[in-house]
PAPA-705333 format. One record per residue (C-alpha): residue in three letters; y, z, x. Coordinates in steps of 0.1 Angstrom, whole numbers, plus 5000, padded with zeros to 4 digits. Example, Ala and Ser with C-alpha at 12.3 -4.5 7.8 and 13.67 -1.06 7.14 Angstrom:
# residues 2
ALA495550785123
SER498950715137
This chain:
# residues 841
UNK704721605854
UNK704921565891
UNK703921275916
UNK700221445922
UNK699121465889
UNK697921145871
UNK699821045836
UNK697721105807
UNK697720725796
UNK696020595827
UNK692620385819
UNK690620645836
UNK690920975841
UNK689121275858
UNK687821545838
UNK687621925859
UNK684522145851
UNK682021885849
UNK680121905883
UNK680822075917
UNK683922055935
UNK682521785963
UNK686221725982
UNK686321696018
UNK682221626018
UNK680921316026
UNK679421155998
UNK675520986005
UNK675520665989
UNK672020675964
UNK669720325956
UNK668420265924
UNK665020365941
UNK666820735947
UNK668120705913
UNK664220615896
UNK662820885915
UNK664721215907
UNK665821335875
UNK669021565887
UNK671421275873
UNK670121275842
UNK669921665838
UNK673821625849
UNK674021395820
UNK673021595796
UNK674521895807
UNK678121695812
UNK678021475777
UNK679521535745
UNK676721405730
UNK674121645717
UNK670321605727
UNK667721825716
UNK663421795722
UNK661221935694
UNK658021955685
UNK658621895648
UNK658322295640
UNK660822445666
UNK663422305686
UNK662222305722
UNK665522205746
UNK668622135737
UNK671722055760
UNK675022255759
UNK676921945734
UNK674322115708
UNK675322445714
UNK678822355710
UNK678322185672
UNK675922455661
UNK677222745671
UNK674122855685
UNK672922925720
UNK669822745739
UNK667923085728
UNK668923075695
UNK668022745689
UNK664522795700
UNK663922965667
UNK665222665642
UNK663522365634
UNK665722055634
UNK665922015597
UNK667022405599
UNK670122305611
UNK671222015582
UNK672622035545
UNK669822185523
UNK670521925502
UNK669221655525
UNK666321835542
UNK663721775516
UNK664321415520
UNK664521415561
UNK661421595560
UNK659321295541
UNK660721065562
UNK659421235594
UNK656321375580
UNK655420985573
UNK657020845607
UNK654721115624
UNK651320955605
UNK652320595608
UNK652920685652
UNK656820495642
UNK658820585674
UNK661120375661
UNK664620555666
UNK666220615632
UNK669720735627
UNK671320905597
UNK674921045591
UNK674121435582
UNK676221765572
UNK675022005604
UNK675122365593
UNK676922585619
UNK676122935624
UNK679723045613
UNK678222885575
UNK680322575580
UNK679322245578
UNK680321965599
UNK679121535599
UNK677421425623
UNK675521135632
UNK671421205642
UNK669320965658
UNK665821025658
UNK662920925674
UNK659421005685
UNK658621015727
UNK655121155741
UNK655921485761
UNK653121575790
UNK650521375770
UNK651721495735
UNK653621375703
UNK657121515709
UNK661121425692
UNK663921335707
UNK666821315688
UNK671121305697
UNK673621435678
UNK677621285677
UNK680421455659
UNK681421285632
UNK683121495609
UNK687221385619
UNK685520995612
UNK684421125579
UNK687421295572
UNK689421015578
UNK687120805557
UNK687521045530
UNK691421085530
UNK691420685533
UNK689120635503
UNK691520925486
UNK694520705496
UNK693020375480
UNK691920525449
UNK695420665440
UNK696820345446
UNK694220155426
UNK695420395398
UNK698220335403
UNK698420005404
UNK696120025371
UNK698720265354
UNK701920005363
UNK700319715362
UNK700919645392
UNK699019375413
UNK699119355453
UNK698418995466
UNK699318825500
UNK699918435499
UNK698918225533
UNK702017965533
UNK699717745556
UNK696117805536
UNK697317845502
UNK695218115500
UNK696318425475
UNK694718765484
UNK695218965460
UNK694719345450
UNK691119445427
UNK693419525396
UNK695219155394
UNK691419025382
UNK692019275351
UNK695819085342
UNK694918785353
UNK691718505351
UNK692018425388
UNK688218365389
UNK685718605411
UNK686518745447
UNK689418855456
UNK691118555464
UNK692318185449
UNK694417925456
UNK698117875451
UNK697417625429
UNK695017825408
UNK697918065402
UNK700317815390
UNK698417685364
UNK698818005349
UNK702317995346
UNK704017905314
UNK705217555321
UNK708917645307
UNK709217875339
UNK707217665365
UNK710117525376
UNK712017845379
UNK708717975403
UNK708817695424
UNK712417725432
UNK712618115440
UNK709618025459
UNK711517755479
UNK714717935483
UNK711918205501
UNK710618015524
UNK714117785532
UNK716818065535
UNK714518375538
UNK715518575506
UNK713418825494
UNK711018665467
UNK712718755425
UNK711318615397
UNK710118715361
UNK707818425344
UNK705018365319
UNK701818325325
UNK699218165296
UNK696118325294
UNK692618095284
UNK692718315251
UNK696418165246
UNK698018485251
UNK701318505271
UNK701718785291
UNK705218815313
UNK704818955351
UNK707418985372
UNK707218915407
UNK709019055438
UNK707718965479
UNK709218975511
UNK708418685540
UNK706418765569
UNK707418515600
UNK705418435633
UNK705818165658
UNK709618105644
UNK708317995610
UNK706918095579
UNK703618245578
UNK702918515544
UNK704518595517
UNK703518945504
UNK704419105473
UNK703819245438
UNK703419115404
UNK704119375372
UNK702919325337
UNK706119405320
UNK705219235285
UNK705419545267
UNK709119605282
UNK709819215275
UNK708319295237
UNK710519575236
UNK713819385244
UNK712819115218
UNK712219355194
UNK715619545203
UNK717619175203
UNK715919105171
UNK717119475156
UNK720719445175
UNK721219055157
UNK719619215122
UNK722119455124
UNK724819245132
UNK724219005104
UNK723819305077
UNK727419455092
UNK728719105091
UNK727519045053
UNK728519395038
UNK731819475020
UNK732219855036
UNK734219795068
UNK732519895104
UNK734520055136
UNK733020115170
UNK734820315190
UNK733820435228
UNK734220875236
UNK737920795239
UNK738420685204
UNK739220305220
UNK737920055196
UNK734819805207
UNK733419655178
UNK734619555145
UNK732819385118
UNK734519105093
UNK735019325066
UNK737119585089
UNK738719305103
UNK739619185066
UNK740819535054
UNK742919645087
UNK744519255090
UNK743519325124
UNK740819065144
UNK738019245171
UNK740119025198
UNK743619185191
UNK741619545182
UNK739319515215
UNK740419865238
UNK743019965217
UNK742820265201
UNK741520345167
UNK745020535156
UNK746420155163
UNK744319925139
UNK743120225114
UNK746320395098
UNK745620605067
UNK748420785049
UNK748621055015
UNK748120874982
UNK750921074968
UNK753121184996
UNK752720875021
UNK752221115045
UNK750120985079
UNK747121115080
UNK744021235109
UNK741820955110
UNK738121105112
UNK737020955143
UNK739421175160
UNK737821485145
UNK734221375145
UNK734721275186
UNK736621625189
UNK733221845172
UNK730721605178
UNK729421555140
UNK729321415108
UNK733121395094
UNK733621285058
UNK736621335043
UNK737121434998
UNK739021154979
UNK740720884983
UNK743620785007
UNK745620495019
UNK744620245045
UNK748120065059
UNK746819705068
UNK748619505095
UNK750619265072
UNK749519315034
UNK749719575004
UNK747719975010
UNK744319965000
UNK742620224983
UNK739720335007
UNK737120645014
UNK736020695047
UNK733520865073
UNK732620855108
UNK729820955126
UNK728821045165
UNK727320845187
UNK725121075211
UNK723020965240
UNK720021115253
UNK721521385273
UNK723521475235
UNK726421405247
UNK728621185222
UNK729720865235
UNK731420765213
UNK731620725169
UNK730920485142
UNK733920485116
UNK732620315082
UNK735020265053
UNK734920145019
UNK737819934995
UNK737620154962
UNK740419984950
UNK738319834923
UNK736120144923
UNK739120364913
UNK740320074883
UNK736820134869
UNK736620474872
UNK740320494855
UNK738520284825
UNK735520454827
UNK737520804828
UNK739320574793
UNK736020484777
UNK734520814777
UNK737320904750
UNK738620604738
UNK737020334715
UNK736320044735
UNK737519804707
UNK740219924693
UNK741820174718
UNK741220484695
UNK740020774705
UNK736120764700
UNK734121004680
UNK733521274703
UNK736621304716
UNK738221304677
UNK735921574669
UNK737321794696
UNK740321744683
UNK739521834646
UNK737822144659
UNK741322214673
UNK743222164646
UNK741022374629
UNK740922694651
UNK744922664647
UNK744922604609
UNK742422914602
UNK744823144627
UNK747623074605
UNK749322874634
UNK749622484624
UNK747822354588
UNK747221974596
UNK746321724571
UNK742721474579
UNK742621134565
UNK739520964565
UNK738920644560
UNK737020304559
UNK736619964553
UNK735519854513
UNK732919624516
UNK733019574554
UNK729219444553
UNK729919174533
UNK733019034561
UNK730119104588
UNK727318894568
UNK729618624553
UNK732418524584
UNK730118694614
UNK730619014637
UNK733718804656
UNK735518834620
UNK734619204614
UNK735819294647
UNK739119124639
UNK739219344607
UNK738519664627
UNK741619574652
UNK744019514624
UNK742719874606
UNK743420024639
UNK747119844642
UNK748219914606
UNK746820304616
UNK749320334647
UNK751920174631
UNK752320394599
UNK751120694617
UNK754020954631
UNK754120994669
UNK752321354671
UNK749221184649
UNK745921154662
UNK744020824655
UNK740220804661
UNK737120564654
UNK734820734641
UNK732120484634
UNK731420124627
UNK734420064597
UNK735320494597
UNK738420594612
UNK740220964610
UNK743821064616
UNK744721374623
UNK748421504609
UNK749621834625
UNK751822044605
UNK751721824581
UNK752821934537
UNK750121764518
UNK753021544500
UNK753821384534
UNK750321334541
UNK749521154512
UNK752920944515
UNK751320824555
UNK747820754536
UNK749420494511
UNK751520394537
UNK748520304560
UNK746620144528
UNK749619934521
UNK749619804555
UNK746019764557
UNK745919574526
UNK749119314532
UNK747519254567
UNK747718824575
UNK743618804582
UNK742718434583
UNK739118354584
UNK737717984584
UNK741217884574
UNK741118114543
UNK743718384544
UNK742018694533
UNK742719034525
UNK741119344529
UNK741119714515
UNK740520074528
UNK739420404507
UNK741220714523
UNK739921054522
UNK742421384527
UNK741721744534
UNK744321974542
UNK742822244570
UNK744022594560
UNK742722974571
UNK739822914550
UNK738622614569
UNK735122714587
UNK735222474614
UNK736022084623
UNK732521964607
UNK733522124575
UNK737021974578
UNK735221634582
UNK733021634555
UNK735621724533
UNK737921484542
UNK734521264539
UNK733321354508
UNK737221274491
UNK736620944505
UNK733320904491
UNK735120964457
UNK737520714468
UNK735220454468
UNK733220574438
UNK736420534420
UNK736520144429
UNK738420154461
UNK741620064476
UNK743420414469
UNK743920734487
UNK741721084471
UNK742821404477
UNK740321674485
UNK739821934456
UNK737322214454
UNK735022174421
UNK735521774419
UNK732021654408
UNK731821324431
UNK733121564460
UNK730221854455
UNK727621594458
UNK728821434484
UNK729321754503
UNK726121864493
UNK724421554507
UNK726521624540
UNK725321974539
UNK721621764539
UNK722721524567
UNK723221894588
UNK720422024583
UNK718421724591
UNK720221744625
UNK719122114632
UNK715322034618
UNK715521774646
UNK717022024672
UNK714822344659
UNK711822144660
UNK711222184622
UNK709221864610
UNK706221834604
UNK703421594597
UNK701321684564
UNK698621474548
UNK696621384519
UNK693121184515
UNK693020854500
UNK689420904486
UNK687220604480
UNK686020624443
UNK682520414444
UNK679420504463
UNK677720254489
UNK680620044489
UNK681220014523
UNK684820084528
UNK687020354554
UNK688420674541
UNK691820684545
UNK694520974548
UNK698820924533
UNK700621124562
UNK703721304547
UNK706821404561
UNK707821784553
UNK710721944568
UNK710722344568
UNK713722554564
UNK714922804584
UNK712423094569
UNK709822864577
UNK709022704538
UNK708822384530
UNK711822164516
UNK711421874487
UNK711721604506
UNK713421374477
UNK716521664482
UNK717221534518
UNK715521174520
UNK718221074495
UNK721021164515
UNK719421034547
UNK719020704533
UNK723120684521
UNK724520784557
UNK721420654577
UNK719820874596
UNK716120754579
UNK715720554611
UNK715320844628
UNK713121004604
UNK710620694604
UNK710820714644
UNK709821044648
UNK706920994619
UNK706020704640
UNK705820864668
UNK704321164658
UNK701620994640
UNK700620744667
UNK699921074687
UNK697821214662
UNK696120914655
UNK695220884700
UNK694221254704
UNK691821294672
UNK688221294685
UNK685621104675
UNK686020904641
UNK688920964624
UNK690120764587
UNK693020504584
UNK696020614588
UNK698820554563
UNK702620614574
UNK705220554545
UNK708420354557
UNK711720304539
UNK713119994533
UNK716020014562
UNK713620034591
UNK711719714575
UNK715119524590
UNK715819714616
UNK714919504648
UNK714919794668
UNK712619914652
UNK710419674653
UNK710019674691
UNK709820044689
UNK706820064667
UNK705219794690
UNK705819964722
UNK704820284704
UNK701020114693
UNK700519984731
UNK701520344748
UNK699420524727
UNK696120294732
UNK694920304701
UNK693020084675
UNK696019884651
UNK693119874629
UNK693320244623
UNK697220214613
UNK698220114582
UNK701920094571
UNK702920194536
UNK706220004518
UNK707620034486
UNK707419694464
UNK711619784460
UNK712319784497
UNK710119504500
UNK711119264475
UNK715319364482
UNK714919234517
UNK711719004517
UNK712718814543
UNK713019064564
UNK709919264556
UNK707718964566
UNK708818894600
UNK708119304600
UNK704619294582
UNK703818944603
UNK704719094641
UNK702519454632
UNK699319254611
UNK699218974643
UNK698119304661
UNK695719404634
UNK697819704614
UNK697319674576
UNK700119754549
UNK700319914513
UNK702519824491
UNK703320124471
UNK704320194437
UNK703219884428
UNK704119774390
UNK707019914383
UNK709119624377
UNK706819384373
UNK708919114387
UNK706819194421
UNK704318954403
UNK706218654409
UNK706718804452
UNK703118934455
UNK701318654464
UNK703718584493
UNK703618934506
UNK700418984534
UNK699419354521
UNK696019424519
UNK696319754495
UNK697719784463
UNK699120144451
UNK699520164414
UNK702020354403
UNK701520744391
UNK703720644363
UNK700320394349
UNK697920694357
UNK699420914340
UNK697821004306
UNK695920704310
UNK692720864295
UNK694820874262
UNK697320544259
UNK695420204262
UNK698320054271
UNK698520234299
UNK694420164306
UNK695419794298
UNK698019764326
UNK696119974352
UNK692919714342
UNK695319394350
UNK696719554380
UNK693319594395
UNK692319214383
UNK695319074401
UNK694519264437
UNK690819184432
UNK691818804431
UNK694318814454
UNK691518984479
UNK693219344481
UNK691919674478
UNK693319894447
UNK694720254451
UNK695320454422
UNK697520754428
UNK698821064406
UNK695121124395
UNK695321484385
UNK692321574362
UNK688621434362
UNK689421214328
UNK691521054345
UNK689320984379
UNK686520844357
UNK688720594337
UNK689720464374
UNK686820434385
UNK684920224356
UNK688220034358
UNK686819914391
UNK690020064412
UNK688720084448
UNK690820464459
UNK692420724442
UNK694620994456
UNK696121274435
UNK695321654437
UNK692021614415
UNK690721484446
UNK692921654476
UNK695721844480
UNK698521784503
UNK698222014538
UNK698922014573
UNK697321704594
UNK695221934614
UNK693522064587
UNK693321754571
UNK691621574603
């Protein structure tokens, strides 16, 4: 720029190309009178301004000056062809029309002004500002309006309001309130969005004090002096506070400012408050989690190791500090290999830790078994261990969590465990599974012609009676000294087992039958002069020893078992207290196998699925006497080809060696089932029971639980006993008959009569059916005695309030004596015939 030419930031400044060049003339000063008298400065005006002006006569626009040319686009010509309104937004001409047409009727010359999109001839729009107003023209109704550019205004209006929204949103998305505190006023300004987080009362402002009622009054104090060390020392403003709400909600904020000075002192203090209750929530809730977890690592017995990515240890809970003898203090940035040492079981060999390998691959590392943890100052321990990575966001591990366990006593319980599963728990012998394996063994070698062994079987004579007389303590003792005497007159390569509660086996290998029999009396010999003291009465007991020598014709160990069993069965038959050799064709031994041979196939009817339910109707005998039909249910096993089996050839032999209870389980069970899925009406049901389950405890509870799974009605069950079992074990069989009738089940009490000392019991037993014997039915048509006993037999039940049953009724003569006699049922084939319950139902 040189000397001659005026800097652009002078106050005033002469524009070129505006009017003539006058320099060097002399310029005629003008009067106002000059001025009122001659238009040319005015046309100057309008041909110099920015400011657009335009005449019309409200259809076409008459004159316009060059500033109009310039924000249309269009020239003086051009223009001539418009009306004003041609030239704005279409969308605001319909309403600039109305206004005109009703300033033109009313004679308003009123100016009016609007802010207007002007439609260029290019097609684009610009804002302007349009005044209008109404003149008279040579004697006529004319307009006069100016137009100003407006559109950068606009524009900067626009990118301002742009500007504010964003940060109103964004304020509104942070929670983030804007205020400006007078130091001098106490006046708060604050932002629009600190009304939404806080009640600070309409407007946009409050006072200071109006704010710090709101803050919680545990962390007034700590405002006030942030606030003070502000304003005295000029620090930037820090604090994060509560503030109560009127609902009685605490919210936290946290508030930063800076200090604005003027005139050497302190004048504003502007900053920003943040909601950050949900991050404040977040730490509690993380503090909470972080001291839950330290309490449950401090209160478990499995030892916890932090390590960092280097494997240096940082956090160790009391069990690991326990286990490795090592404290967090001492273990604190060493490394792991330092406080954890584990070595080989066997070998005492060091081993890896797994921290090392899990930091190395970055996973889970667990290793199989157990090894050796080598605590600071005190004996190995037993332990199992695992570690695991610690990865951050990125994935990266930072580091690994080492968790081990003390199995010592693990391992000394699985040891017994591993012990229990073959050995009696008792007595130390092997148990029955494991002795049966062995037996099967010895047989597979006897039959190849390898080793002939020699089984003793044995058990206690009379061992109930030391259980019910001195208690089970005593009978235990009894077992123990059995199982002593055993190992102590047994050779080293025998095999001693307990078989079951007083039945014990020994197994001889290569044993002569001579020398067999020489160990059995010596074992009965010692059995029998063992010092058993009981209540301060020595006493003595005695064994009966089965033996079976295993040879090539020996099937299988089962066989060899119920060889050996059935020569001790003859032992006892025999009176006891001796040793029986096994011989084929012995008559004790050939039942008692037989009866075994029962006891097996009961066990593969279970397994094969072959029981079955049958039933036959109890028919009442009198018509319009109003009492339920009722049906016997039978239990019928079927041999392999599908036919039925008597069931007195295998109920005997499951009563001697006890498997009835799970004969009157399954009947139980499967009638319960019957008795919940028949539909509609169906008659009493009748289950028969022996006289073992009546005492059975067990049993008891089982039928109980049984009645309440299946949901039935008690009153549809009925429980059928002999007057034997009954009367052999009376106490037992009214605790039974009192538990089931207190939930409304009925009982029989079958073959009733037959020893007629049930007279003397019946009153005292709460049956409410009577079952006469078949034995009085039959040819009770023909023997008056018999007619007299059935008639007496029906008296007593009929004063005693019970219902009579009359069974074996096989021919009509029969059925009408019965029924003159007044008996309430019969049951025999004259009236129905055994058969399946489904067909019966």
């Amino acid at each position: 720029m040189t000397a001659d030419e005026p800097p652009s930031f002078l106050p005033l400044r002469e524009l070129t190309g505006v009017a003539g060049d006058r320099s060097g003339a002399e310029i005629e000063r003008l009067s106002v009178e000059d001025l009122d008298s001659s238009y040319e400065w005015l046309s100057s005006l309008a041909a110099s301004t920015t400011l657009g002006i335009f005449l019309h006569d409200f259809s076409h626009i008459l004159w316009a000056n060059r500033a109009i040319e310039r924000l249309t686009g269009y020239g003086r010509d051009e223009l001539a062809a418009f009306s004003p309104l041609d030239l704005v937004d279409p969308a605001a001409r319909a309403l600039l029309a109305e206004r005109g047409r009703d300033r033109q009727q009313r004679g308003d010359t009123t100016p009016r002004r609007y802010e207007v999109r002007l439609v260029r001839k290019d097609g684009r729009q610009r804002w302007a500002e349009i005044s209008l107003t109404s003149i008279l023209y040579r004697g006529r109704l004319a307009g006069l309006g100016t137009v100003f550019d407006i559109d950068e205004r606009k524009q900067t209006e626009q990118a301002l309001r742009a500007t504010e929204e964003r940060l109103t949103l964004a304020q509104q998305a942070g929670d983030i309130a804007v205020w400006e505190w007078d130091i001098a006023e106490d006046r708060l300004v604050f932002s629009p969005h600190a009304r939404d987080m806080l009640p600070l009362g309409p407007g946009d402002s409050a006072s200071g004090r109006d704010f710090f009622a709101l803050v919680h009054p545990q962390d007034l104090p700590r405002v006030q002096a942030a606030l003070a060390l502000t304003v005295d020392e000029d620090r930037d403003f820090f604090v994060e506070h509560r503030v109560v709400l009127p609902s009685g909600q605490t919210r936290w904020l946290t508030e930063r400012g800076r200090l604005v000075r003027g005139e050497g002192r302190a004048n504003r203090l502007i900053g920003v408050a943040i909601d950050i209750t949900h991050r404040k929530l977040a730490e509690e809730a993380l503090f909470q989690e972080k001291e839950r977890a330290q309490v449950t690592l401090a209160s478990i017995g499995d030892g916890v190791i932090r390590t960092d990515a280097r494997g240096m240890v940082d956090f160790m809970n009391p069990a690991a500090e326990r286990l490795t003898g090592w404290s967090i203090h001492e273990a604190y940035g060493r490394h792991l290999r330092d406080v954890f040492q584990v070595v080989d079981p066997e070998a005492h060999m060091a081993l890896l830790d797994p921290v090392t390998r899990c930091l190395a691959e970055g996973r889970y590392v667990e290793f199989p078994g157990e090894r050796l943890l080598m605590p600071r100052a005190s004996h190995p321990v037993a332990v199992r261990d695992s570690a695991s990575p610690i990865v951050n966001r990125q994935g990266r591990t930072v580091g690994a969590v080492l968790a081990f366990k003390d199995v010592t006593e693990l391992r000394e319980m699985e040891h017994e465990h591993s012990f229990l599963t073959t050995h009696d728990p008792l007595t130390g012998l092997l148990n029955r599974r494991s002795l049966e394996r062995q037996v099967e063994v010895a047989a597979v070698e006897a039959r190849a012609g390898r080793d002939k062994s020699a089984l003793l079987l044995l058990d206690v004579d009379q061992f109930h009676l030391v259980n019910d007389t001195c208690g089970h303590f005593a009978g235990d003792q009894v077992l123990k000294a059995v199982a002593g005497a055993i190992a102590a007159r047994s050779p080293a390569a025998a095999t001693a087992g307990r078989l079951g509660a007083d039945e014990f086996a020994v197994i001889l290998p290569a044993t002569r039958p001579e020398a067999a029999l020489e160990v059995a009396h010596g074992i009965r010999e010692a059995i029998e002069s063992a010092p058993l003291v009981f209540e301060g009465r020595p006493t003595s007991i005695t064994v009966s020893i089965g033996m079976f020598t295993l040879g090539e014709t020996t099937l299988d160990g089962p066989s060899a078992l119920a060889a050996a069993d059935a020569a001790r069965f003859a032992a006892h038959q025999r009176g006891g207290n001796r040793v029986h050799e096994y011989r084929p064709g012995d008559d004790a031994i050939a039942r008692r196998v037989g009866e075994l041979q029962w006891i097996q196939e009961i066990q593969r009817a279970f397994e094969d699925e072959r029981f079955r339910i049958y039933g036959q109707r109890i028919v009442p005998l009198h018509a319009g006497v109003a009492i339920e039909p009722m049906v016997e249910l039978f239990l019928r096993m079927l041999n392999e080809r599908g036919e039925p089996v008597p069931t007195a050839a295998f109920i005997a032999a499951a009563e001697r060696y006890r498997t009835i209870a799970s004969i009157d389980r399954w009947v139980v069970r499967e009638s319960l089932a019957r008795l919940a899925a028949s539909p509609g009406p169906t008659p009493v049901f009748s289950v028969n029971l022996s006289g073992h389950s009546l005492g059975d405890e067990a049993f008891l509870e089982h039928v109980l639980a049984g009645i309440e799974g299946a949901g039935i009605d008690p009153h549809r069950l009925c429980f059928e006993i002999t007057e034997t079992a009954a009367i052999a074990n009376l106490s037992a069989a009214l605790r039974f008959m009192s538990a089931l009738r207190g939930l409304g089940c009925r009982f029989v009490l079958d073959d009733f009569g037959t020893g007629f000392s049930s007279f003397a019991y019946l009153k005292n037993l709460p049956v409410d059916f009577l079952k006469i014997d078949a034995s009085f039915t039959h040819q009770l048509a023909a023997d008056p005695i018999q007619r007299a006993l059935v008639e007496s037999i029906q008296q007593i039940g009929s004063v005693l309030g019970m219902r009579t049953i009359a069974e074996g009724i096989e021919d009509e003569e029969t059925l009408a004596v019965v029924r003159e006699l007044g008996v309430d049922y019969g049951q025999g084939f004259a009236l129905h015939r055994p058969a399946p319950i489904s067909e019966v139902l």
